[in-house]
N, C-alpha and C positions, 0 to 999 in steps of 0.2 A: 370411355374410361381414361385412355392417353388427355381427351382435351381436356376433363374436368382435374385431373391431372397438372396438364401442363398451366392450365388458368390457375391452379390454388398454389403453385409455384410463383407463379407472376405476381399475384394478389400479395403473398409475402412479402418476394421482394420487395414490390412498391410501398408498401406496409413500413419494412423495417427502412425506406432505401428515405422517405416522406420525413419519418423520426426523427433518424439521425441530422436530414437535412433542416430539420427548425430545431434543434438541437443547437445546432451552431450558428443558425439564423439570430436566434434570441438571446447566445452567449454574450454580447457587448451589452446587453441589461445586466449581467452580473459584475461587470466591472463598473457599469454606472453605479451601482448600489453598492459597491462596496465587499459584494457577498464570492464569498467561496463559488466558481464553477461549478464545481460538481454538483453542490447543491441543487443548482438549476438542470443538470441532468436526472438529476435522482425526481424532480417534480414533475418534467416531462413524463418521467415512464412512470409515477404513480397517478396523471393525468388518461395515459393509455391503457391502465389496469381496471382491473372489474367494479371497482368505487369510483372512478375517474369518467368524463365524458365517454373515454375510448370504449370502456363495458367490456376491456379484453379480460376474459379468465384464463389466467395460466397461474399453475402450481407444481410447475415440473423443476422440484430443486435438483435433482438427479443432472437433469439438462442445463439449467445454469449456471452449476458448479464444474459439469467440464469445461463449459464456453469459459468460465471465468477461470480456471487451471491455468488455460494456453492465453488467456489476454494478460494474466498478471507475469506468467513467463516474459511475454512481450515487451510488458512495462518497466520489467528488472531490468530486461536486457537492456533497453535504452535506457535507465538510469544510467544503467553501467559506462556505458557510451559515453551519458552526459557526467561521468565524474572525472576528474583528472586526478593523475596521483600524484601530482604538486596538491592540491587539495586533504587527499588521504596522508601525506608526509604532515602536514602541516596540525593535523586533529586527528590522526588516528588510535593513537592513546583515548582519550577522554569520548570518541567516538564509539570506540569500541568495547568501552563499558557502556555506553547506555545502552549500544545495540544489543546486549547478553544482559549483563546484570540487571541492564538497567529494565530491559521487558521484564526480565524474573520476577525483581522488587512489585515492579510495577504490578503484573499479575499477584503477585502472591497479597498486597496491602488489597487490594481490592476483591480478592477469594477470602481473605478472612474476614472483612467486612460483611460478605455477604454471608459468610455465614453464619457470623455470631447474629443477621436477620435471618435465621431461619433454615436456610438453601442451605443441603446435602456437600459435604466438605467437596468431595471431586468435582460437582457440579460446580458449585463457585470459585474454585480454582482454574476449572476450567472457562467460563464466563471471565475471569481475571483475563486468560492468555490469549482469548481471540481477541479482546479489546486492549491488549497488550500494547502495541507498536503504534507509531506515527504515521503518519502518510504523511511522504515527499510531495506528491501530486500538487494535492488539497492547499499544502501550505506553502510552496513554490510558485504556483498560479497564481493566489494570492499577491503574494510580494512583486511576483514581475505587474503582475495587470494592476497594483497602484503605483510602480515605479521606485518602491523599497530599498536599497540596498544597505548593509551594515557592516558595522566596524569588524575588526579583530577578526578574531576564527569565530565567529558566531555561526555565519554564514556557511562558512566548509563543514564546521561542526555541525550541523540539522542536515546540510546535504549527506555527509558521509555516514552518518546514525540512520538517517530515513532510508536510505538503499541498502543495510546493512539488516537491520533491525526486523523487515517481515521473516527472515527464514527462520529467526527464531523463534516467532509467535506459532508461526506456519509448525515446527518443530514441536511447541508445547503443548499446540492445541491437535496434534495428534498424536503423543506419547499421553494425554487426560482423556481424551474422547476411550482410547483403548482402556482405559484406566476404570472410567464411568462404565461403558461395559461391561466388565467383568467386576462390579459389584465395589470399587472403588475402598481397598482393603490399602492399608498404608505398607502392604509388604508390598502388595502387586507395584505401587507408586514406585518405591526404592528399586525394585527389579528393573522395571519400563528404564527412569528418566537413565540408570546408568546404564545399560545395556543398549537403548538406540542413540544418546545423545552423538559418543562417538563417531558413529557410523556415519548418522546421520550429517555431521558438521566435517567429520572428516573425508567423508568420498564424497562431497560437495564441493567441498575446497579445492582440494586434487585436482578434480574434473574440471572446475571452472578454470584453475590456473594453467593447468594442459592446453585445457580447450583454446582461452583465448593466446595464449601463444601460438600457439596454429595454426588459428582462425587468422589473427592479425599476421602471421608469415605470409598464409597464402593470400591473402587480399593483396597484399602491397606486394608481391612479385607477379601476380594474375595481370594479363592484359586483355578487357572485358571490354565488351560493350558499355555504354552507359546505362546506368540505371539495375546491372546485372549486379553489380556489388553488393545493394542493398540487400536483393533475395539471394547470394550466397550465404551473408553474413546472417539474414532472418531463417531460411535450410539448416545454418549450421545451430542455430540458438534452438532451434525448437528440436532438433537432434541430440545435441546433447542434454538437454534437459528433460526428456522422454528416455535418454539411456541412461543417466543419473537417476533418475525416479524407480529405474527399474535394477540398478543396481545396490539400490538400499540407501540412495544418499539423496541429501536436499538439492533438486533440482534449480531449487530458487536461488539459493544461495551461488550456481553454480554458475548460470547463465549469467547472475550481477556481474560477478568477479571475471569473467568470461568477456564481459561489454567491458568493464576498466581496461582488462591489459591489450585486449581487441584494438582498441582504439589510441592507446596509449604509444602503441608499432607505426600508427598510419601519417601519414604526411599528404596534404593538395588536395586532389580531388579525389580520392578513395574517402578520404575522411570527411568531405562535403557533402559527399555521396550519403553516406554512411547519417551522416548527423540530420542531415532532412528525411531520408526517407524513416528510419526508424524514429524519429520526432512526430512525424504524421502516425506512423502504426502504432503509437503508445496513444497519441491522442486518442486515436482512434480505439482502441483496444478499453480507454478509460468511460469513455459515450458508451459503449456498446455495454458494459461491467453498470454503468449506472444506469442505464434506460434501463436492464433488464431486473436488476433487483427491485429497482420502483418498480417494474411491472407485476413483478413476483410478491410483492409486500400486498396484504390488503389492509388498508389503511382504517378500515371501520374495526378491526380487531385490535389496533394500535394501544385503545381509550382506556383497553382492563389492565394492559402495562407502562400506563404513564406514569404512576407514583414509582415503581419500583425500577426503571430506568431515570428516571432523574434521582434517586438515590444514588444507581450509582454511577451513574456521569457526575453527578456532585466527588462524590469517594474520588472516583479515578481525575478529576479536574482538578479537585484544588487540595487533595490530600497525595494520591499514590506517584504520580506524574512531579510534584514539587520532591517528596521525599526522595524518588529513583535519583531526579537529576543530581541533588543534593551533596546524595553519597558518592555518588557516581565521577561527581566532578570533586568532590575533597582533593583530591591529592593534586588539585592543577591550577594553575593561576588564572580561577576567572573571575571576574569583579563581580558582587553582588546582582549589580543590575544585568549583568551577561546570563545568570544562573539564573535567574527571574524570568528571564525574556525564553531561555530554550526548556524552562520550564511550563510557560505558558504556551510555547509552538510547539503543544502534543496532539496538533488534528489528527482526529477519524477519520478513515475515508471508506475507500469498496475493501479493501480488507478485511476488517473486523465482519462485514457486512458478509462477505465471502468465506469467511472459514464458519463464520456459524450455521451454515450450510451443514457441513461434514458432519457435527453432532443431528442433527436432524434427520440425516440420510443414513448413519447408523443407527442398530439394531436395540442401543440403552434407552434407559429412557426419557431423551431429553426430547421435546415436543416442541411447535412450531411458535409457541412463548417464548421460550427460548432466543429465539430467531428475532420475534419484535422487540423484547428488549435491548440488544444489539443495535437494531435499526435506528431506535430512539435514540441511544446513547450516540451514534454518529452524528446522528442530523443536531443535540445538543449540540455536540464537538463544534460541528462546524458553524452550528449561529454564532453560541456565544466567544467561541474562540476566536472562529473566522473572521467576524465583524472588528474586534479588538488587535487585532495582532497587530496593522498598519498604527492607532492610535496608539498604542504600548510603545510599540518602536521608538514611535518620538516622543512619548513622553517618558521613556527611558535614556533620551540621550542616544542611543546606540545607529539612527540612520547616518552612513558616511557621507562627506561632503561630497559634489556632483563628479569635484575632478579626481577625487582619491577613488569613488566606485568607478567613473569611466578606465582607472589603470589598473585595474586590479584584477588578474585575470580570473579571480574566481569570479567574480562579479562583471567579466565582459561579455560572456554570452550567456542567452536567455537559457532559463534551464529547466529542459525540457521534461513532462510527469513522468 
C-alpha cells in the first residue's frame, strides 16, 4: 500500500514536473509567432486533457479553483512589486476609473446584450463581470517579447488598470453568483452590490496598505540570509491574503496594494531579491493556472458554444471594452489614437477563465456551458487581439523611439505577469 502509494506520488510529480518543463521549452515558438504565451500554455494542457494525446480526465473544478485562488494571490502580489508609484502618481486618476467603472460598464454593456439574446438577466450580468477585466499578464508578455514600448501614459495606464482591475471583477462576480442563487430578484441585486461592496474594497485596502507598510519596514531592516527575503515577503502575501479573505475583505485587492508599497520602502539587494524571485513565482503560478484550465476544459464540448461566445467576444471587443474606455477617460487628455490603442489592449487571460469556476461550483444554476463559453471568449481575446496589438501600436504612431523607451523608467524594466 505505502509503495503503490509512494510510486502514484512520483508518477505525479514527474507528470506535472514533464509539463511545465516543455511548457517553457516551447515558449520561444510564441514569440516567434507573434502569439500571446499563455495561449501556448492553455494548448499544452488542452493537449494533456481527455481530448488531447495526454487522454488525461480531470473535472475536479473544486480543485482548480483553490490552486488558482493562491497562484492568482501570487500573481497580484508581484504585480504589485512590479509597479512603481511614479507610475500610479502619473495615471492614477484615469487608471482607476477603468479599474471600477470601467469593469462595471464593461460588465453591464455586455449582460445586457446577452440578454436582450435570451439569457436570464443575473446570468448575463454575471457572464458580463467574469469577463470583465483585462489581463496584465497576457498583454505585458506580449509587448516585452516583440520589443514594444510606448509613448505618453499609455503604458503606466494598462499597467496600473490591469493590477488594479481583477479585484473588482473578482468582487462582481461574487456579489451576482450570490445573486443567481437566490433566484436573481432586482431587490436581492440592490441589497448584495451595497451591502458587500464596502466591505469588500474597504478591508482590502486597509489591509494591503498596513500590510505593505510592514512588510516593506521589516524586509529592509531584517538581516537575512540570501534568498530568505523572497519567502518572508511570499509568507507574508499569502498571510495576509488568507486573513483578509476571512475578514470579509478583497484579499486580491490586498496583496496588489501590499506588493506596490512593499517594494516602493526597498532599496539594493532586498529589492533584487525580491524582483526575481517573485517574477519566477508569478511565472510560475501563471504555467500552472494555464496548464491546468486547458487540462480542465474538454474541448469536443467546446463546438455547441461556438456561436454564442463569439457573440459575445464580438459584444465585449469592439462594443463594451471601446465604450468603458471611452467614458472612462473623457475627462483626461488622451489623444484619439491613445483611447483606441487602451481600448483594444483588453486581453483575456486565466482570470475570466478562473472565476467562471465559482458559478459552476455553486449550488444555482449555472452548468459547465457556462464555463466553455468563457473559455472561448478568452482564447478569441487573445488570437484576435494578441496577434494585432504589436501591429496597432505602430500603425498608431504610439511605439516610442529606442532612446526615449531605454530612459524611461516605466519602460526600463521588463514587466513582470
Amino acid at each position: 500500500m505505502v509503495a503503490s502509494l509512494d510510486l502514484s506520488v512520483e508518477l505525479a510529480v514527474l507528470l506535472a514536473a514533464t509539463v511545465v518543463l516543455a511548457s517553457v521549452l516551447i515558449s520561444p515558438l510564441a514569440t516567434r509567432l507573434g502569439a500571446p504565451i499563455l495561449l501556448l500554455f492553455l494548448g499544452v494542457g488542452m493537449l494533456v486533457g481527455q481530448d488531447g494525446p495526454g487522454g488525461f480526465a480531470f473535472d475536479d473544478f473544486e480543485l482548480v479553483y483553490d490552486i488558482g485562488s493562491i497562484a492568482l494571490a501570487v500573481i497580484l502580489f508581484a504585480g504589485g512589486l512590479g509597479t512603481r508609484l511614479t507610475d500610479i502618481r502619473v495615471c492614477w486618476g484615469p487608471a482607476l476609473l477603468l479599474a471600477t467603472l470601467g469593469v462595471a460598464i464593461t460588465a453591464g454593456v455586455v449582460g445586457l446584450a446577452v440578454w436582450a439574446a435570451g439569457m436570464a438577466l443575473a446570468v448575463a450580468l454575471l457572464l458580463g463581470a467574469v469577463i470583465g477585466s483585462t489581463d496584465a499578464a497576457a498583454t505585458f508578455l506580449l509587448l516585452q517579447g516583440r520589443g514594444i514600448r510606448l509613448r505618453g501614459r499609455v503604458m503606466e495606464t494598462i499597467v496600473v488598470e490591469s493590477g488594479l482591475n481583477d479585484p473588482m471583477a473578482i468582487f462582481l462576480t461574487l456579489t451576482l453568483v450570490t445573486i443567481v442563487d437566490a433566484g436573481g430578484g432586482t431587490d436581492t441585486l440592490s441589497r448584495a452590490l451595497v451591502g458587500s461592496f464596502a466591505q469588500q474594497i474597504g478591508i482590502g485596502a486597509a489591509a494591503g496598505l498596513l500590510g505593505g507598510l510592514l512588510l516593506g519596514w521589516i524586509v529592509q531592516r531584517l538581516e537575512l540570509a540570501r534568498g530568505l527575503y523572497g519567502v518572508l515577503a511570499l509568507a507574508a502575501a499569502l498571510a495576509l491574503f488568507e486573513g483578509t479573505q476571512l475578514a470579509g475583505g478583497s484579499g486580491y485587492l490586498a496583496v496588489y496594494l501590499c506588493g506596490v508599497l512593499t517594494m516602493h520602502r526597498l532599496d539594493g539587494r532586498r529589492r533584487d531579491e525580491l524582483d526575481i524571485t517573485h517574477g519566477s513565482l508569478a511565472w510560475l503560478s501563471q504555467i500552472l493556472m494555464f496548464l491546468l484550465l486547458g487540462i480542465l476544459v474538454t474541448p469536443s464540448e467546446l463546438a455547441a458554444e461556438t456561436l454564442a461566445a463569439a457573440g459575445v467576444a464580438a459584444v465585449l471587443i469592439f462594443v463594451a471594452r471601446p465604450v468603458a474606455v471611452g467614458l472612462c477617460l473623457l475627462p483626461f487628455r488622451y489623444t484619439l489614437k491613445e483611447r483606441l490603442f487602451i481600448a483594444w489592449v483588453g486581453l483575456r487571460g486565466a482570470v475570466p477563465i478562473f472565476l467562471a469556476i465559482i458559478p459552476v461550483l455553486s449550488p444555482g444554476p449555472v452548468a459547465t456551458d457556462f464555463f466553455n463559453i468563457v473559455f472561448l471568449v478568452v482564447i478569441a481575446s487573445l488570437v484576435l487581439q494578441g496577434w494585432t496589438i504589436p501591429w496597432l501600436a505602430r500603425r498608431l504612431d504610439l511605439e516610442a523611439p529606442p532612446d526615449l523607451a531605454a530612459g524611461t523608467p516605466a519602460n526600463a524594466d521588463p514587466l513582470r505577469p
